[in-house]
N, C-alpha and C positions, 0 to 999 in steps of 0.2 A: 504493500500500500504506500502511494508516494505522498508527499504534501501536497501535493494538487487535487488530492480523491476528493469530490463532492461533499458536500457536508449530507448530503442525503443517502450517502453510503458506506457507512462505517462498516469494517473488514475485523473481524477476526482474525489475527495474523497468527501462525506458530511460531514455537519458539525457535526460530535457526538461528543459527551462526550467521552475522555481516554485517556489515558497517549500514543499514536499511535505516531511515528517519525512527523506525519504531524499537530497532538495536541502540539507537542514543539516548530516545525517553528511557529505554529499562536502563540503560548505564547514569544515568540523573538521575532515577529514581532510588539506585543501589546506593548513588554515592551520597543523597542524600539520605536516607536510611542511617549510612555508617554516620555523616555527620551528627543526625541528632542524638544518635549510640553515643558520641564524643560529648555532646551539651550533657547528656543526661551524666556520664561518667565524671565530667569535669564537677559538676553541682553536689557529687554523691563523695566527691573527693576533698574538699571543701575543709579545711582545719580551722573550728574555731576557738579551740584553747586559750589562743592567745586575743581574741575578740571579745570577750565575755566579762565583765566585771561579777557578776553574782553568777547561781545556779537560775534564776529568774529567768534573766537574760540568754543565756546559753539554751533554758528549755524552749524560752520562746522564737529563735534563733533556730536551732534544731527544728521544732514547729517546720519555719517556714521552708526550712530546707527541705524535709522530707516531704512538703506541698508542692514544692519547684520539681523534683523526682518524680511525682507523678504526673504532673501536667507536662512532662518532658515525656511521656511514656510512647513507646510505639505501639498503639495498639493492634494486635495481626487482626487480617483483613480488611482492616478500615486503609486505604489508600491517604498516599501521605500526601498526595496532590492530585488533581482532578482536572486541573485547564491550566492552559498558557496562552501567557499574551503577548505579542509583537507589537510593539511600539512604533509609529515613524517614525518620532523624535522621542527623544529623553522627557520622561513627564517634567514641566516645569519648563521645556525647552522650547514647547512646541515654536515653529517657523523664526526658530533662532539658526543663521548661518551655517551651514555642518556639523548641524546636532545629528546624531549618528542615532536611532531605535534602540531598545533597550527589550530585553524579554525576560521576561517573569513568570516563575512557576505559583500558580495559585495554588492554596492548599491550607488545611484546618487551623494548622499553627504556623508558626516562625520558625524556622530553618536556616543557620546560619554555617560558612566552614571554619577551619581554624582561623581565617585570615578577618571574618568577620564580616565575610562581605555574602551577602544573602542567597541561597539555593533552593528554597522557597519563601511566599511571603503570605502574610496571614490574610485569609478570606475578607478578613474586617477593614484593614488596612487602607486609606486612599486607594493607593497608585490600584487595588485591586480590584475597585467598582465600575470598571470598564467591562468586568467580564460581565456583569448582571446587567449594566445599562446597553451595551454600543450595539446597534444596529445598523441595517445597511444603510437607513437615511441619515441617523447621528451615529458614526463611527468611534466618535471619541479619540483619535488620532491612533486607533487601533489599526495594523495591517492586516495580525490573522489573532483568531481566537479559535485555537483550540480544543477540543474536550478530549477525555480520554476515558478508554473503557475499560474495564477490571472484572476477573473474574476470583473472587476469592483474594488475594493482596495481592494480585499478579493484572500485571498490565498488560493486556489483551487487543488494543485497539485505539487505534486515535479519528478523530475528526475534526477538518478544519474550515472554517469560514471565512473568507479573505473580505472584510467588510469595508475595506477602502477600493476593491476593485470594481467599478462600474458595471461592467460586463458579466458578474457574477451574480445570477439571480439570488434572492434572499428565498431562502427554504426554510423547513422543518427539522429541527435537529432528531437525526433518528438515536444517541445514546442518549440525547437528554431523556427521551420517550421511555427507552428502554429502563434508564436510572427509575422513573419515577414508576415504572409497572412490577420494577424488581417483586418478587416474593421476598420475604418476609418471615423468619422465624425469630422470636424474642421480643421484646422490649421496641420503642418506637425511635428509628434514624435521625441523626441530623440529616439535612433538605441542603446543602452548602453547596452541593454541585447544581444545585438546580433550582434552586429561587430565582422568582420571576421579577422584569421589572418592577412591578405593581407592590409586590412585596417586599423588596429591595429598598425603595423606596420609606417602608415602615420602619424598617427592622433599622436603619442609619438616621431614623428621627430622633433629634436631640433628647438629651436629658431632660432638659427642662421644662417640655412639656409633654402632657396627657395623649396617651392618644387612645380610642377605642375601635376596634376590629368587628365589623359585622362580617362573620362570611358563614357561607351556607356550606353542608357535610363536603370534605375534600378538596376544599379550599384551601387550608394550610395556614389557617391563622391560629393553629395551636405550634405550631414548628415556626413561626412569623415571629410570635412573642417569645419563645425559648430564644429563637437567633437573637432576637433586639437587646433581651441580657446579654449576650455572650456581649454582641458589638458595644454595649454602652460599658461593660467591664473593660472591654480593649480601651475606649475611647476616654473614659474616668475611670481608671485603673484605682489611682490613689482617693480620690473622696467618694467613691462607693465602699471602698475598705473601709474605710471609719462609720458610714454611715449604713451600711446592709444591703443586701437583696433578699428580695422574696419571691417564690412562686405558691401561689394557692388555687390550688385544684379543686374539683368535688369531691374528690374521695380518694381512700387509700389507693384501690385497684388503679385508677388512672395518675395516683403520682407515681407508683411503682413503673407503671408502661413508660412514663419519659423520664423518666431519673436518671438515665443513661447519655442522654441529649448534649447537655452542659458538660460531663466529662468528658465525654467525646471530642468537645471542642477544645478542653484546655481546661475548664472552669471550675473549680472543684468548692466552690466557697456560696454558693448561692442556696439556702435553704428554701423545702418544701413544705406546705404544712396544709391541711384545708380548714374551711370556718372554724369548725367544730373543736382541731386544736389551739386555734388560735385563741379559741373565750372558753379554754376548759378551766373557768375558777371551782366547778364542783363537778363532782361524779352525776352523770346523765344516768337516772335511772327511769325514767317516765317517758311518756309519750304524750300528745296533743293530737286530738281530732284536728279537720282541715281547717276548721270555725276558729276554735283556739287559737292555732300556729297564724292564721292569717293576721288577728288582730293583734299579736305580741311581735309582728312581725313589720305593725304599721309603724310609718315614722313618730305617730302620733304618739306612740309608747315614749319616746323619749323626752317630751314636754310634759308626760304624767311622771317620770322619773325624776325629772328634775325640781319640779311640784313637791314634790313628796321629801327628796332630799332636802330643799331648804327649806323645808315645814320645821326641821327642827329648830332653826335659827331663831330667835327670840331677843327683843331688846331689853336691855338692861335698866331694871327696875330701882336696885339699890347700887352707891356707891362703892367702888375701891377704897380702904387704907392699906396703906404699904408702911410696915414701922421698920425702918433703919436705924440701928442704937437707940437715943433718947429720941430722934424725930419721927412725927408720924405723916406721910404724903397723902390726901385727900383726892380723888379723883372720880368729879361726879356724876351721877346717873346720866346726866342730858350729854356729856362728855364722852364717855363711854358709848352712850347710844349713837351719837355721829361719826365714831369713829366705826362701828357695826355696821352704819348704814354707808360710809365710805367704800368700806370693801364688799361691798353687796351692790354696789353704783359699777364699782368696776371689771364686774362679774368675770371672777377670775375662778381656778377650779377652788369646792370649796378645802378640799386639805391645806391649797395652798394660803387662802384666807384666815383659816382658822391657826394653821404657825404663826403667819402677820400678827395678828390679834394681839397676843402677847407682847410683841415687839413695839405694838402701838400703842399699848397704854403704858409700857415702861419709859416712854418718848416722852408722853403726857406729864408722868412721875420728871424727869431727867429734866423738863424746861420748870416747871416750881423750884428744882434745888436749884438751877442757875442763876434765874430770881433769886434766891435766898443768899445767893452767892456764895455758892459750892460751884467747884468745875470737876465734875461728873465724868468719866471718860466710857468706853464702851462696854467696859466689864464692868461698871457699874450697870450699865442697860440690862445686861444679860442676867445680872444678881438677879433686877428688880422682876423680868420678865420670868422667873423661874419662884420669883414668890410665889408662897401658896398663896397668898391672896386674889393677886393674881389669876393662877392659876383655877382658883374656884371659879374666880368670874368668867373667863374663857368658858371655863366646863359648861356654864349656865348658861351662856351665851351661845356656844359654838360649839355644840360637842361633837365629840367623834360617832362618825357614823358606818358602819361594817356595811356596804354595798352586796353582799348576798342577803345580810338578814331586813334591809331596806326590799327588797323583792319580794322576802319571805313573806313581809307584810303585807305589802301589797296585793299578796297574792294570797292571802289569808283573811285580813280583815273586810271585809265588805264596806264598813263606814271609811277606812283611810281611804281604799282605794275611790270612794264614790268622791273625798272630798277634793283628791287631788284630779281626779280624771272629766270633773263637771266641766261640760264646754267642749269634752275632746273626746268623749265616748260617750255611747249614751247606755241607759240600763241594761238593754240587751246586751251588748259589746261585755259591759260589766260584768254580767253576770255568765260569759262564755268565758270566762279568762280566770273567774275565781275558782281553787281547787275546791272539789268537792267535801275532801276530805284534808283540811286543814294539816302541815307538819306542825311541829311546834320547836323544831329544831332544822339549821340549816341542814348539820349532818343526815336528819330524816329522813328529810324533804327528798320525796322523789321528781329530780328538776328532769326536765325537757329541754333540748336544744334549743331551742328557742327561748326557755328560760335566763339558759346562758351568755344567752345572747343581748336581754335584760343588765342580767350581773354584769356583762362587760361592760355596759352603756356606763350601767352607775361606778363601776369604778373609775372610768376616765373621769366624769363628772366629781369623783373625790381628787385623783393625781391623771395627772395628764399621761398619756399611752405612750411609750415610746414611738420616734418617728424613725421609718428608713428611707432610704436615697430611691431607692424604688424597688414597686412590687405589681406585679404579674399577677392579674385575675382570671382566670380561666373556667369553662360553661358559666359566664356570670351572668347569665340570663335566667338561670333560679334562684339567685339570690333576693333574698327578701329585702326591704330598704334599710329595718335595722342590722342586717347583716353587711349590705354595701357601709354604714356607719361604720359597722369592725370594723370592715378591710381598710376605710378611707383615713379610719384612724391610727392606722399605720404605716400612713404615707403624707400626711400632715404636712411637712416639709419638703417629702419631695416629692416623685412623679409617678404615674401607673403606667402603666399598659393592660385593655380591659378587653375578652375576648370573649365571645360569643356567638349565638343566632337566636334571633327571635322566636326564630318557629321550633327550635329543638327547647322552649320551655317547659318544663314539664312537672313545677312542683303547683300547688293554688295559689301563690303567692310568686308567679315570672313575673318579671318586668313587663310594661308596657312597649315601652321606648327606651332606649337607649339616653335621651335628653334627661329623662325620670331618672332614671338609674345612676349618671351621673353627677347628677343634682345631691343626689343622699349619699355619694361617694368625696362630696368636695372637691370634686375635679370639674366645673361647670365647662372649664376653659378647654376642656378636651377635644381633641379634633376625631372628627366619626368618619373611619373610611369604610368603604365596602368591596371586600374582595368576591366576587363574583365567578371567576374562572376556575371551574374545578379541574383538581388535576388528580385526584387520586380515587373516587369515584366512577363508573364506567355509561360512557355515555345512555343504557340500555337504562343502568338501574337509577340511574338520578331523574332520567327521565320520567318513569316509573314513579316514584316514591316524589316526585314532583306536584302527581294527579292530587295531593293532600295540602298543597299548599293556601288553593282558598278558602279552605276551610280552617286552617290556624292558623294563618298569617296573613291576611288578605292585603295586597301591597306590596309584597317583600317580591323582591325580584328573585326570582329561580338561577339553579347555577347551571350554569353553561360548560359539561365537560370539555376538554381539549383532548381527552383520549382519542386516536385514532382509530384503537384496540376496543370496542364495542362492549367486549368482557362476555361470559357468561352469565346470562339470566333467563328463570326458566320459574312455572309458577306452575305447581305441581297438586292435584286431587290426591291424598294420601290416605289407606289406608287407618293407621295409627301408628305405634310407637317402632312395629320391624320398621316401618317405611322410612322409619325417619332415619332409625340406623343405618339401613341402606343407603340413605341419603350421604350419611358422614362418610360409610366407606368410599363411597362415588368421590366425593368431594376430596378426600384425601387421595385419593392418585394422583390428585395434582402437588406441583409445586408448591411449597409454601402452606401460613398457618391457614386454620379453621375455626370458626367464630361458630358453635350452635347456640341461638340464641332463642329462650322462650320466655313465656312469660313465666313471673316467681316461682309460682303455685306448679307449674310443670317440672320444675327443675328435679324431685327428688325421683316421680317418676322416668325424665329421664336418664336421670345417674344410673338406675339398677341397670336400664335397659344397656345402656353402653358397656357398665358391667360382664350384664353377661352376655355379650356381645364378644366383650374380650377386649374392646376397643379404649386406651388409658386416654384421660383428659386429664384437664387442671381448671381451675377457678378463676376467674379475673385477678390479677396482681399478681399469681405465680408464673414464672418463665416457664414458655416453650421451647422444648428441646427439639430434637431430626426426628428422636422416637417418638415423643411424644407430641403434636402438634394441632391436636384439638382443645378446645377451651371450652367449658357449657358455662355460658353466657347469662344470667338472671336479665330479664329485660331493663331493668332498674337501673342495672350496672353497666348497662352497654355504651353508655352515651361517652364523648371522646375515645374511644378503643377502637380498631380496624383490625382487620384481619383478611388477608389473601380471598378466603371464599367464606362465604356463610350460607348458614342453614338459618333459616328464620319460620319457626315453626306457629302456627295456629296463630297470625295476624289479629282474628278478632277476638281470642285473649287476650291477647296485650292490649288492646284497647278496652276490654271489659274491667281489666283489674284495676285501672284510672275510678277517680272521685265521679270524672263527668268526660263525657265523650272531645269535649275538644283536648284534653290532659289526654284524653288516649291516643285519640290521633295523631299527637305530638309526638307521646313516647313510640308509637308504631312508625312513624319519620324517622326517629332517630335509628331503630331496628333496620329499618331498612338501606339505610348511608352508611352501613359500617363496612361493605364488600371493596376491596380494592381491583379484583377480580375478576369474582362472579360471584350471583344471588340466585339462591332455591329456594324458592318459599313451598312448602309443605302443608296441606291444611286437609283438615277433615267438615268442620262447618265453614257456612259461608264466607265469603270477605266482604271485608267493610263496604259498605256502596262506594262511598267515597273514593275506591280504588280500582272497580269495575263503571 
C-alpha cells in the first residue's frame, strides 16, 4: 500500500520485510514504544533521598512518582498512536519564507526520545487539533492526514487524505468506520481516534464555562464529557490539582463500564461517585412512593428547609454581663438584637453566622473598655468571646442545629412542617411527605434517597459544601432539581459539563428542559449544544426505536446514524424463554459482547434458563471476558451501557413495569439504543402501538 492509496481504501498489509511506507510506521511505532519504556524507566529510577526534608514529604513525593509510573504505562493493545499529520509549514510558521512542514504523530499521550524532542504528541495538545478539525475546504495548513489501523497492538494498515490537494475528492474514511463498529469486549473505549468535528469542538471548550450536551442514544456525549476532562486536565494541569474533578454517573454499573476511559488517557486522579454517594450523610434504609420522591425532590423543599433552619434563630430578650477581674461589661438586649439581625441581613451560611456571633459581641465588650480607657488587644476579644456568658447568649440566640435531625423533624412533626412549608406546599403535598410512622431517632429513621438529598441541602445551608474546579454530570436528565442543587453544589466555583437526553428520562421527576435543569444547577450561563449525529447506533435500529419519539419527547430532533453498516435488526414472535436462549446463542456467534436485556421482574426467570442452558453471563458492572460475553441486563440498568448485539426481550414489559406509560416508553427507548451492532427483539404478547 503506497501513500497515494485512497482514503477510501484502507489495505490490510502483512507483515514483510522492506523498507514499504507501512515498514517505517511499525519502525516509529517500535521506536516509540522503546522511548516511552525509557520515560517510564527514567521516572521509576528517580532518587529522592536526598530531596526530602521529612518522611511527609518523601511519602508524598513517592505518591506522585508512583502516579507519573503509571500514566507512563504502555498499555498492550491500546495503540500508542493512531494519525499523523503533515504540515506545509511549521505551525506558527504558516506563509513565512522557507518554513519547511513538520509531521506529527498523534497519539493518547506524550512521547518524547532521549534528546527531548517529540515522537508522539498528545491528542489534546494544539498543534494536534488539525486532525479532528481540517477538511478539504478548511485544511488547516495540513498536507496529508493520516489514520492508521490496528489489529490487536499491531499496526495493520494506514490511510491517507491529502486535504490540501485540489484534485483529490473529499470521501468517507473507511478505518474511521471500521474504528467506531469495532466489537467490543469489557468496559467502555476512549473515542480519541475518532471524535468528530462537532465534538471536538466541546471536548477543547474552556474551563470557565458550562456547557450542557443534548444528544440522543450513540451520539457520544458520554465519551465527549470523559475527553473534555482529560483535555481540561492537559490544559489546567496545575489548578484542577488543587481544586478537583468529578465525574457523577447514575449508578455503580455505568461508573464501572467507563472507569477505564480516563486511565487510558493518562489520567488517573479524577474521581467517580453518583448522587447517592455524594449526600450519603445516613444509611438509606427506606423507600418513597413516586408522590413522595416527587415533592422532596421539588426545588420548593429547599425554601421549607431553610424556613425551618432559621426558625430556631430568636432575638435576644435579656442583656450580656461579661465580668473581667473587679469590672463588669454591660451589653444590651437592643444591642445584641442588631447585631442578630446584622448577620441575618447578610445571609451568610448559618454555622458560619453563629461562630461571628460570639466574635461580635466580644467587639461590642472591646469598644466600652476602650472608652474606659483600657487598650484591649485581640486575645483579649477571644477571652471575652469564649465567656460563658457569652456563650449562653449565643446558645439562646443561635444555637446549633444537626441538619439530619432538622429533617427528622420535618418529616415527623406535622405542625413544624405545616408552619414552615405554608405558601410552598399545600396540605396534600404535606401530608405525602410526612412518614407514616414517625423515627424518633436519626439513627432509626429509615431515610430514603431523596431524604438524603434533604440532609445535604440542610447541611450546606449550616457550612458551605466544598467546591471543585469541575464536575461531569452524566444521564442528568433524571435528576431531580434538589438533586441538580447537590451536584451544583459542588461546582460552586467552578464549571460542569452536563450530559444527557430528554427522551431517555425515565425517573417521575426528568427534567423538563435542559434551561430548568440548569437553572437548579447554578450554571444558568451554560451553553446547550446538541449532538445529533449518531455514530454508534445502526442506522436500522435508531430508526426503529425513533417511531417512540413523539410520544416522549415531542420536538427533540431524532438522530441521524452515519453508519454505512445498517447492522443487524430483526423483531422476532417468540415462543418463551428456549426462544430467547436461542436467541443468545444466535447472537453470540458473533463478534463481540451481548446485552440480554428484560425487564426487572424477568431477570430471575431468565438467569435459570441461561443456567441451564449452560450459557455463563455476568451482571451490569462486572467485566466481560472472550469466554464469557453475555450480560442479562435488568431494564432499569441499561441506560448508558452498549453492547455489540442485544436481545431485548418482551418490549411491553418494560413498559408495563413504569408508574405511567410515557416513563415506559422512555425506559423501552432506552432498551432499544443500547445495540452497536445489531437488535433482536423477542416477544411473546403484543408491542407497544407506538412501535407498530
Amino acid at each position: 500500500m503506497s501513500a497515494s492509496t485512497p482514503v477510501d481504501e484502507p489495505v490490510d498489509v502483512p507483515d514483510l520485510a522492506g523498507d514499504g511506507p507501512l515498514d517505517r510506521e511499525r519502525s516509529h511505532l517500535a521506536a516509540s514504544r522503546s522511548a516511552l519504556r525509557a520515560m517510564r524507566e527514567d521516572v521509576e529510577a528517580l532518587d529522592i533521598s536526598d530531596v526530602t526534608a521529612n518522611w511527609v514529604n518523601a511519602a508524598a513525593l513517592r505518591h506522585q512518582i508512583d502516579e507519573r509510573v503509571k500514566a507512563l504505562a504502555d498499555l498492550s493493545g491500546t495503540p500508542l498512536f493512531f494519525g499523523r499529520l503533515d504540515y506545509l509549514h511549521s505551525p506558527g510558521a504558516e506563509g513565512a519564507e522557507g518554513a519547511e512542514g513538520e509531521r506529527f504523530y498523534i497519539g493518547r499521550r506524550h512521547v518524547h526520545d532521549a534528546a527531548g524532542d517529540p515522537m508522539v504528541i498528545d491528542w489534546r495538545a494544539p498543534v494536534s487539533q488539525p486532525f479532528y478539525r481540517a477538511s478539504k475546504k478548511e485544511p488547516l495548513d495540513i498536507a496529508l492526514r493520516r489514520r492508521f489501523g490496528y489489529t490487536g497492538g499491531d499496526l495493520t494498515a494506514y490511510e491517507d487524505e491529502h486535504l490540501s490537494d485540489p484534485s483529490e475528492a473529499a470521501t468517507t474514511s473507511k478505518l474511521l468506520q471500521r474504528e467506531i463498529e469495532r466489537p467490543r469486549v469489557g468496559p467502555m473505549r476512549d473515542i480519541v481516534a475518532t471524535i468528530q468535528p462537532e465534538q471536538d469542538e466541546i471536548v477543547r471548550s474552556g474551563l470557565a464555562g458550562s456547557v450542557c450536551v443534548q444528544g440522543g442514544p450513540g451520539t457520544g456525549k458520554t465519551a465527549v464529557g470523559l475527553h473534555r476532562v482529560a483535555y481540561l486536565l492537559y490544559a489546567h494541569r496545575e489548578r484542577l490539582a488543587r481544586t478537583g474533578t468529578l465525574v457523577v454517573g447514575p449508578n455503580r454499573s455505568f461508573l464501572h463500564y467507563i472507569e477505564q476511559v480516563l486511565p487510558a488517557l493518562g489520567e488517573l486522579t479524577v474521581a467517580q461517585a453518583t448522587v447517592d454517594d455524594l449526600v450519603a450523610h445516613v444509611e438509606v434504609r427506606g423507600t418513597d412512593d413516586a408522590t413522595a420522591a416527587v415533592i422532596k425532590g421539588d426545588a420548593r423543599m429547599a425554601q421549607v428547609l431553610r424556613r425551618a433552619l432559621y426558625s430556631h434563630v430568636t432575638m435576644p430578650t435579656e442583656p450580656v454581663t461579661v465580668v473581667r477581674g473587679s469590672r463588669r461589661w454591660r451589653v444590651p438586649a437592643y444591642e445584641l438584637e442588631e447585631l442578630v439581625q446584622q448577620l441575618l441581613d447578610r445571609d451568610i451560611r448559618y454555622g458560619a453566622a453563629r461562630d461571628a456571633l460570639p466574635q461580635r459581641i466580644a467587639h461590642a465588650v472591646l469598644v466600652q473598655m476602650e472608652r474606659a480607657g483600657e487598650a484591649p488587644d485581640d486575645r483579649v476579644q477571644d477571652a471575652v468571646a469564649r465567656n460563658a456568658a457569652v456563650k449562653a447568649a449565643v446558645k439562646a440566640a443561635w444555637p446549633a442545629v444537626d441538619p439530619a435531625k432538622l429533617v427528622l423533624r420535618l418529616l415527623s412533626d406535622p405542625d413544624f412542617l405545616a408552619d414552615h412549608a405554608e405558601g410552598l406546599l399545600d396540605e396534600r403535598e404535606q401530608r405525602d411527605i410526612l412518614w407514616a410512622r414517625p423515627a424518633r431517632t436519626v439513627k432509626s429513621a429509615k431515610w430514603s434517597a431523596a431524604d438524603t438529598v434533604l440532609i445535604d441541602e440542610a447541611t450546606d445551608l449550616v457550612q458551605r459544601t466544598h467546591s471543585l474546579g469541575h464536575v461531569v454530570l452524566d444521564e442528568a436528565q433524571d435528576l431531580s432539581p434538589m438533586q441538580y442543587r447537590a451536584v451544583g453544589r459542588r461546582c460552586t466555583t467552578g464549571s460542569a459539563t452536563v450530559l444527557g437526553d430528554l427522551a431517555q428520562g425515565t425517573t417521575p421527576w426528568a427534567t423538563r428542559s435542559w434551561r430548568e435543569a440548569l437553572l437548579h444547577l447554578g450554571k444558568q450561563e451554560a451553553v446547550i449544544e446538541e449532538l445529533t449525529a449518531g455514530f454508534r447506533v445502526p442506522t436500522d435500529v435508531i430508526a426503529y426505536a425513533s417511531r417512540l419519539l413523539p410520544h416522549i419527547a415531542p420536538g427533540l430532533a431524532p438522530v441521524a446514524s452515519i453508519r454505512e453498516n445498517p447492522g443487524f435488526f430483526e423483531v422476532r414472535r417468540a415462543g418463551g424463554t428456549d426462544d430467547v436462549v436461542a436467541g443468545c446463542h444466535e447472537l453470540l456467534g458473533n463478534e463481540g459482547s451481548v446485552g440480554l436485556i428484560v425487564a426487572d421482574t424477568h431477570v430471575p426467570e431468565l438467569a435459570e434458563a441461561l443456567t441451564a442452558a449452560g450459557i455463563t453471563y455476568v451482571a451490569p458492572g462486572e467485566e466481560t471476558t472472550d469466554a464469557t460475553r453475555l450480560t442479562l441486563v435488568p431494564a432499569s440498568l441499561a441506560k448508558g451501557l452498549e453492547y455489540d448485539y442485544v436481545l431485548l426481550h418482551e418490549p411491553r414489559a418494560v413498559v408495563d413495569a413504569e408508574p405511567d406509560e410515557r416513563t415506559g416508553l422512555r425506559r423501552l427507548y432506552v432498551t432499544l439504543t443500547r445495540a452497536v451492532s445489531g437488535l433482536l427483539i423477542t416477544h411473546t404478547t403484543d408491542l407497544p402501538p407506538q412501535l407498530t
